[in-house]
C-alpha positions in Angstrom: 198.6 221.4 43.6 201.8 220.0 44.7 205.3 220.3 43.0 208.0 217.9 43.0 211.5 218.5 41.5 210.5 222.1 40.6 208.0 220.8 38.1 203.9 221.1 38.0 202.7 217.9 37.8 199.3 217.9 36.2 196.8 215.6 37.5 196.0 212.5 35.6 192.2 212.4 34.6 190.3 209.6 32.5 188.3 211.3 29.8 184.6 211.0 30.6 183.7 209.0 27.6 186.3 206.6 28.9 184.8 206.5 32.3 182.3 203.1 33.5 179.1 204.2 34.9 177.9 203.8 38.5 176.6 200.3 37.6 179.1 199.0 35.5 181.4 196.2 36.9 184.8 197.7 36.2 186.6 198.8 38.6 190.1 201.1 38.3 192.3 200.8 40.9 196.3 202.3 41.2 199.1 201.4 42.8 203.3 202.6 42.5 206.2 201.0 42.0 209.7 202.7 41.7 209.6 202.4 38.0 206.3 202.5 36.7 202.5 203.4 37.3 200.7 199.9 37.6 197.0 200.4 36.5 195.7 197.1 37.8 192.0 196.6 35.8 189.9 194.7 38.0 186.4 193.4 36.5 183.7 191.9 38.8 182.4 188.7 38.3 178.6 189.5 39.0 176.7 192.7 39.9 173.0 191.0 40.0 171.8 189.4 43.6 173.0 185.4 44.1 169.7 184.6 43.7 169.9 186.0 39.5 173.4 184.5 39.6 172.6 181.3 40.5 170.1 181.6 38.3 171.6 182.7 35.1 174.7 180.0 35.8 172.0 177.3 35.9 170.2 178.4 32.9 173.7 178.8 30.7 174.7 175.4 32.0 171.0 173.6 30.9 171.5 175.5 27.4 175.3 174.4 27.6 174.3 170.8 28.2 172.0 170.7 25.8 174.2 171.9 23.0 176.9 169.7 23.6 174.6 166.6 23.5 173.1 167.3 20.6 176.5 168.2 18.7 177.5 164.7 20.0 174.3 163.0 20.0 175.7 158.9 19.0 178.5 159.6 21.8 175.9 160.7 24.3 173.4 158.6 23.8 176.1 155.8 24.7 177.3 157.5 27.6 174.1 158.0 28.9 172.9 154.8 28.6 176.5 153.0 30.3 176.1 155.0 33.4 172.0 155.0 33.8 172.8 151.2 33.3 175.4 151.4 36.4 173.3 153.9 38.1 170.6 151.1 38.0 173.0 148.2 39.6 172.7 150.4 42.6 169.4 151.7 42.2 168.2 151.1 46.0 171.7 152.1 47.6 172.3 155.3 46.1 169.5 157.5 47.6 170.3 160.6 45.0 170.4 158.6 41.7 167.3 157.0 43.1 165.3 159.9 43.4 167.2 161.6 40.0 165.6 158.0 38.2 162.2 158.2 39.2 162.0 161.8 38.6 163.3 161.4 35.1 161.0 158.3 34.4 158.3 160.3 36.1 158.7 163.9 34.1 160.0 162.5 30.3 157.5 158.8 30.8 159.7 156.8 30.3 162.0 153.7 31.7 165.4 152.7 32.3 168.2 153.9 30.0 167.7 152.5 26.3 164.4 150.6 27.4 162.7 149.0 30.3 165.1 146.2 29.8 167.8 147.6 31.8 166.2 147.0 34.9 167.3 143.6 34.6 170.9 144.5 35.5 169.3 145.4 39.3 169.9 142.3 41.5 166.3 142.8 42.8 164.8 143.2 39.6 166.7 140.4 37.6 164.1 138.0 37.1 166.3 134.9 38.3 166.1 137.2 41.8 163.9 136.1 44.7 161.1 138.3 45.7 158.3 140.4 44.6 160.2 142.6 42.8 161.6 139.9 40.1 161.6 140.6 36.5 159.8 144.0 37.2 160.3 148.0 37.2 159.5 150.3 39.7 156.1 151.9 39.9 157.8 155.3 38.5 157.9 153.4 34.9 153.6 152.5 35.2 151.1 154.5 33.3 148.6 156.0 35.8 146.4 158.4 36.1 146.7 161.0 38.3 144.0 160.5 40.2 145.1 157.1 40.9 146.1 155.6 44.0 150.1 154.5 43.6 150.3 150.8 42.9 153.8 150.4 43.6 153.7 146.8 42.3 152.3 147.7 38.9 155.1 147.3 37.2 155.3 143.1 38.3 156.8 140.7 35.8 156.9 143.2 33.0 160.9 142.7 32.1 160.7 139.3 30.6 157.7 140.3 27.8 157.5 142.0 24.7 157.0 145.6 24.4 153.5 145.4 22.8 152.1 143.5 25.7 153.5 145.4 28.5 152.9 149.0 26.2 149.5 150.1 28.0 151.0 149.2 31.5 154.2 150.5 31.4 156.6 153.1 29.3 158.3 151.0 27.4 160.6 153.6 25.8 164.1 154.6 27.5 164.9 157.6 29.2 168.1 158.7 27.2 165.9 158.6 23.5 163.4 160.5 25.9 165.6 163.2 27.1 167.3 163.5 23.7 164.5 164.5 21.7 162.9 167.2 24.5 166.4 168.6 24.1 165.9 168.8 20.4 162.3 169.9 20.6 163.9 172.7 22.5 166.8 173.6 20.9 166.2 176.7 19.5 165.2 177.9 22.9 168.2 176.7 24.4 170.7 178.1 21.9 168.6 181.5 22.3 168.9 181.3 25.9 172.7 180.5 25.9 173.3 183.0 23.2 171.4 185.6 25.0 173.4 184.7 28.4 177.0 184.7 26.6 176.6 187.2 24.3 176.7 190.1 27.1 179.5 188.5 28.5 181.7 188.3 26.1 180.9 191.9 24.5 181.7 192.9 28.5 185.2 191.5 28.0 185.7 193.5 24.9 185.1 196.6 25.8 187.0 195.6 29.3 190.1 195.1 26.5 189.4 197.8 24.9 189.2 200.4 28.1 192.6 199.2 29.1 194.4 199.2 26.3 192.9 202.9 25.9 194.0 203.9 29.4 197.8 202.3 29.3 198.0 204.5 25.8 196.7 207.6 27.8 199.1 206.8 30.6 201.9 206.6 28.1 201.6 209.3 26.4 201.0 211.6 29.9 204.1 209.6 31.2 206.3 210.9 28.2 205.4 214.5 27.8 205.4 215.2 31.6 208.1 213.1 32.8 206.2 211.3 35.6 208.5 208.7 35.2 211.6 210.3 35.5 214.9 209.1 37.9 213.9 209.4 41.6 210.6 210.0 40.9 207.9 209.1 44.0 204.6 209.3 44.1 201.7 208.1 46.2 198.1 207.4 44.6 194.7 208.2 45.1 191.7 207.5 43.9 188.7 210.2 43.8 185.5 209.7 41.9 183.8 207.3 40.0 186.5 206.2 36.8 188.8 208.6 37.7 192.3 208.6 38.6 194.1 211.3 40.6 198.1 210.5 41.1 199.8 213.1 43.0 203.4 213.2 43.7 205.0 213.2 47.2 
């Protein structure tokens, strides 16, 4: 043990109930400045792989999404159905909405945004258009079977009739009503699964709180009874251990 100014200085030690296990995220680090200890917390944003992070980030943000829409369900209903309607204008230039569309219309059965309609608003699909494609939908809004051969012309002059007649050929319902109500079929596994996801996280940062405020009180008091903090006092720091804090004096 080293002395400075003709005083022991004990070594500062975090009690053990204070200190994070080998697998926690915390991390303690040290550092001086000429009038005070800094204890700089710092806390890891993920300990898992990148493959569970990416994971449990897309899973929060599905359960996220879902949440939200259904807490505004008139406002995002509209807001779906305005940009799947512009989304549709450029349905065959925009390679990613494409493919986004016919998955959708494929995986929910369904067409369009509010109904089969909307395809209308496509210049190639607006039945005053020339071409094949007039005043139909793509063959992603058809009933098939699977076994089926993909007729991508089934969907041919569909737009322009009533949803009865054009009901065994076609979905005739929209996407947005589609998606809505898996997400409320659902709900309850989405608000577990975001619950489940957050809850850690935030009971993480509490206890993060909670074991700094502990160790700036512990610092505090060993800085007043010891005097590590007195005039012209130097000291260098180091860090032995897992949790624990060694600060020796020059």
């Amino acid at each position: 043990m080293q002395r400075s100014s003709g005083r022991n200085i004990k070594p500062l030690k975090v009690p053990s109930w204070l200190q994070p296990s080998s697998s926690s995220s915390w991390a303690l680090s040290c550092s001086w400045s000429p009038s005070l200890v800094c204890w700089r917390p710092s806390v890891t944003t993920c300990t898992f792989s990148k493959h569970s992070c990416t994971s449990l980030g897309s899973a929060s943000s599905w359960s996220s999404l879902g949440v939200v829409a259904l807490t505004f369900r008139n406002q995002t209903i509209a807001f779906l159905n305005d940009n799947i309607r512009r989304g549709i204008e450029n349905y065959y230039d925009d390679l990613d909405f494409k493919n986004i569309m016919d998955f959708v219309q494929k995986k929910f059965k369904c067409c369009g945004g509010e109904d089969y309609r909307d395809w209308s608003k496509n210049q190639y699909h607006d039945c005053s258009a020339p071409g094949p494609l007039a005043c139909g939908v793509p063959y992603t809004c058809c009933i098939r079977n699977t076994t089926e051969v993909v007729n991508t012309m089934c969907g041919y002059k569909t737009i322009d009739k009533e949803r009865f007649s054009v009901q065994d050929v076609i979905y005739v319902r929209g996407c947005t009503n589609a998606v809505i109500i898996w997400f409320m079929d659902n709900y309850t596994i989405m608000a577990g699964i975001l619950l489940g996801i957050l809850l850690p996280q935030f009971l993480g940062v509490l206890l993060t709180l909670l074991y700094v405020t502990r160790v700036e009180d512990i610092i505090m008091e060993h800085s007043v009874t010891d005097g590590l903090l007195g005039p012209g006092a130097r000291a260098s720091v180091e860090a032995a251990g897992t949790g624990c804090c060694l600060c020796y004096p020059n």
